[in-house]
N, C-alpha and C positions, 0 to 999 in steps of 0.2 A: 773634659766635658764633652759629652757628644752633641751633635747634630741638633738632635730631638729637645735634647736638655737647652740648649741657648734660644729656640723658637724659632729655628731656619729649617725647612724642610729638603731633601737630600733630592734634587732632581733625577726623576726616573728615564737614563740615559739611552734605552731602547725605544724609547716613547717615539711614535712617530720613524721610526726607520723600518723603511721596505727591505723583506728579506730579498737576496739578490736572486734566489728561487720564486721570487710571486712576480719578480720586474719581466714581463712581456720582451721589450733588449733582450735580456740576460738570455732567457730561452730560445731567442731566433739564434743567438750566437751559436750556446750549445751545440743547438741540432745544427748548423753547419758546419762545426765543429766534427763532428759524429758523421756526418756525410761525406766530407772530405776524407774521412780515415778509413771510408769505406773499402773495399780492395776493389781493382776494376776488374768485372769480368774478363773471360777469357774472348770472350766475342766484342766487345766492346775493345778489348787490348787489339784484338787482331785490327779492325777496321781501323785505331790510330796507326797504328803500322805503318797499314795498307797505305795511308793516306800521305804519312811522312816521307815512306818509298818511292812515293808514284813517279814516275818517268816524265820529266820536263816536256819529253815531246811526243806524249800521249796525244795531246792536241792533233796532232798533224797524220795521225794512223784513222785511216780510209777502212774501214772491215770492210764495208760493201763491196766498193770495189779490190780489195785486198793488197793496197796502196798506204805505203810509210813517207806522203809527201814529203819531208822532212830533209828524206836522201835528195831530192835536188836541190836543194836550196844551201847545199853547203860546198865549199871550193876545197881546194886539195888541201888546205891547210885546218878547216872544220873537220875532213874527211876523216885524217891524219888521227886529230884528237877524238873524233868518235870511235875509231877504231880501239885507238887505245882505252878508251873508257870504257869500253866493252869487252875487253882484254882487264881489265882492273876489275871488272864485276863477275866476270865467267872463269876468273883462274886464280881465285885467293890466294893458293894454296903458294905462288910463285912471287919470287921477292921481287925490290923496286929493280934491282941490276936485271931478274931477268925477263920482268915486264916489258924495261926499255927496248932490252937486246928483239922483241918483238915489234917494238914499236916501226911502221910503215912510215915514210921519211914523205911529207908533203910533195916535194919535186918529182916522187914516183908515180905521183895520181896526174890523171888527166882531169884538167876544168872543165866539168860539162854543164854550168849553171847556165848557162845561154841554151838549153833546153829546155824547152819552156810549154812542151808538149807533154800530155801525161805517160808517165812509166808504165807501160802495161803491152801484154802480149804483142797486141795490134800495132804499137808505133814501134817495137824493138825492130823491124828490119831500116824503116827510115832512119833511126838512130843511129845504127852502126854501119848505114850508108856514108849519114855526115861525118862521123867520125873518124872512119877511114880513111876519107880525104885531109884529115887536118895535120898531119906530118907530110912534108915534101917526099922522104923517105917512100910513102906508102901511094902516093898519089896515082899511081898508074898501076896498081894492082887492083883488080875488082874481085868485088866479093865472091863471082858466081867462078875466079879462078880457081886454081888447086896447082900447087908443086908439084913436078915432072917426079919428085921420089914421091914414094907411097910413106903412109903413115906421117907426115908431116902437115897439121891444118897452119892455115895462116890467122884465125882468131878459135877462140878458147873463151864459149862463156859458161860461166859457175855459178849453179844453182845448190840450193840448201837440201833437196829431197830428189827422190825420182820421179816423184807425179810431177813434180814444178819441171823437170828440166825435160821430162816426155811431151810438155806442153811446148816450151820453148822450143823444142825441136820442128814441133808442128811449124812454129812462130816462122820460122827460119829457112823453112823447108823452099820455099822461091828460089835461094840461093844455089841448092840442087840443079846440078847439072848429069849427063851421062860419063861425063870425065872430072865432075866433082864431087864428091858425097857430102851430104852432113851427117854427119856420125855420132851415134849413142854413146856416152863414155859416163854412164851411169848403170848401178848393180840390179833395178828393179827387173826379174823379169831376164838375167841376162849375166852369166855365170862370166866367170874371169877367162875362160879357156876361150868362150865364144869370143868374148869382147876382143883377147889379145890375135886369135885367126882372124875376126872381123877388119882391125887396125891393120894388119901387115899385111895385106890385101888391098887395103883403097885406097885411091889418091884424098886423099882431104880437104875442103877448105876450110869447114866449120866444125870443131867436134863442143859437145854440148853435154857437159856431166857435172856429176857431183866430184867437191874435194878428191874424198879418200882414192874413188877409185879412178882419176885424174892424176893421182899420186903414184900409185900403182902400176900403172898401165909405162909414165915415164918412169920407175924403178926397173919395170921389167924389159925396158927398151924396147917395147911394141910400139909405143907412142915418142915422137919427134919433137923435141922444140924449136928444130934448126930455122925451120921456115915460120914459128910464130911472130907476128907483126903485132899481138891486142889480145887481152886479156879481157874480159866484160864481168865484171863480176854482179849479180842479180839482185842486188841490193834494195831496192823498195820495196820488193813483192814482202808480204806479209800473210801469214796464213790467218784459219782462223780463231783461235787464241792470239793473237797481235805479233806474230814472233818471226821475225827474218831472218836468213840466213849468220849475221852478226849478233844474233840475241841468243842462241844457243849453245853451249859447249861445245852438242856434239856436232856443232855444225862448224865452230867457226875455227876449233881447235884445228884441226885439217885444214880449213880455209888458208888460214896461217900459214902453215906450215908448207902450203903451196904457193902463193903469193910472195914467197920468203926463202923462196929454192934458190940456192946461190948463183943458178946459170938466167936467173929472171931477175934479181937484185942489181947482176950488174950491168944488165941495161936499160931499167927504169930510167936514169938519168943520162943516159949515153945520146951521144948528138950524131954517131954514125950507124947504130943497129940499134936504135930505141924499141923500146917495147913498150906500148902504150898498155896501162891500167888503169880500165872505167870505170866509176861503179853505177850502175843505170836502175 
C-alpha cells in the first residue's frame, strides 16, 4: 500500500531548508577562504622578510649623526657575542668549528662602558687619552710619544674605509709631533710602494688604516708590532646605509683576521705586555 493509498501525505523534506549557497555565513567564509589561498605577492613577501630580519638594534643606529649607540653600551662579554653574531651572519659559508676558531675571547676586550660621551670624531682623542692611562703598564707613555725605532706606533686604530680613517687621521692629528707622526696606513689615494717607504722612514705613534692594508704592511715588515701598547678598533661609526665596520664582509673578514694575528692573541690577556682592544 503506498503512502497516497492509506491518506498520509509524504512530507516534502526540502521544504524550508536554506541552500548553504543563499546562507550570507556560508559566503563570508568561502571568500576567506579564497583569499587566504591567494599567493602573496612578491612585494608584499619581500616587506615580511624585511620585517622578520630586521636587526634588534636598529633602534640604537643614529644616521644623522652616523652613530651605532649600541657599541657602547656593551662590555667585553656583549662585545665578544656581537662579534661573533656578526661572524655567523657575514660568513655562512664556514662551520660551527670554524666560527668558533674566530670567535674573540671576552678577556681580550677592554671595558669601555663608563664612556659615557658620544663616539664620534671630536671626542676620539679624549678617549684614547683615558684609555691609555688604564693599564699601569702604559701609564707613563703619552700619546704625543713615538719609539726610538722607526716604523713601530704604539696604538693602532681600524677603520672600515679610507674616507672614515682619512677623517680619523684628521681626528688624531693633535697627537703629531716633529718626532712623532700619525701615519696613513690605508690604500685610498696611496699605493703600497708609497705606504711601505713612507712606514720605514717615521718614527710612529699613531698609525690609522684599514684592515687589509694594516695586514699588509705587517706581512711585509715595513710595519712593527713591537712597540704596540692598543688596538682601537672604530666600531660605532656607521655610514649611510646603517653599516659599520662589523656589518660587512668585506670589512670585517680582514678585521678578523687582524685582530686574531697570533703575535696579538697572545697578549690580549697577558698581565706583562698586554695589549689593550677597544672598540670605540
Amino acid at each position: 500500500m503506498s503512502p497516497e493509498d492509506d491518506g498520509l501525505q509524504t512530507p516534502d523534506l526540502t521544504e524550508n531548508i536554506e541552500s548553504p549557497r543563499s546562507s550570507p555565513e556560508a559566503e563570508s567564509k568561502k571568500r576567506k577562504r579564497t583569499e587566504d589561498a591567494k599567493p602573496i605577492s612578491k612585494r608584499a613577501a619581500k616587506r615580511k622578510k624585511s620585517k622578520a630580519t630586521s636587526d634588534p638594534l636598529d633602534e640604537a643606529l643614529d644616521t644623522e649623526k652616523g652613530i651605532n649607540h649600541a657599541i657602547g653600551h656593551m662590555d667585553p662579554q656583549l662585545l665578544a657575542d656581537h662579534v661573533a653574531q656578526r661572524n655567523r651572519r657575514n660568513q655562512k659559508e664556514l662551520s660551527t668549528v670554524e666560527l668558533e676558531d674566530l670567535r674573540i675571547p671576552a678577556n681580550a676586550i677592554e671595558d669601555s662602558t663608563d664612556w659615557t660621551q658620544p663616539r664620534d670624531l671630536e671626542k676620539l682623542p679624549k678617549f684614547l687619552e683615558e684609555y691609555a692611562q688604564r693599564s699601569h703598564k702604559t701609564k707613563n707613555i703619552f700619546l704625543k710619544s713615538a719609539s726610538k725605532n722607526k716604523s713601530s706606533p704604539h696604538t693602532l686604530i681600524v677603520a672600515g674605509a679610507g674616507i672614515r680613517a682619512a677623517n680619523l687621521t684628521r681626528a688624531v692629528r693633535q697627537f703629531q709631533t716633529k718626532d712623532a707622526k700619525v701615519e696613513k696606513l690605508f690604500a685610498k689615494h696611496i699605493k703600497m710602494e708609497e705606504a711601505i717607504e713612507s712606514v720605514k722612514k717615521s718614527r710612529i705613534n699613531i698609525g690609522v688604516g684599514t684592515p687589509q692594508r694594516i695586514i699588509d704592511l705587517l706581512n711585509d715588515g715595513a710595519l712593527k708590532s713591537g712597540s704596540l701598547k692598543r688596538i682601537v678598533v672604530d666600531a660605532s661609526y656607521i655610514d649611510s646605509k646603517k653599516r659599520g665596520i662589523l656589518d660587512m664582509k668585506e670589512t670585517l673578514v680582514p678585521l678578523m683576521n687582524l685582530l686574531r694575528r697570533e703575535e696579538f692573541l697572545e697578549r690580549y690577556a697577558s698581565s706583562e705586555n698586554k695589549l689593550q682592544l677597544l672598540f670605540y
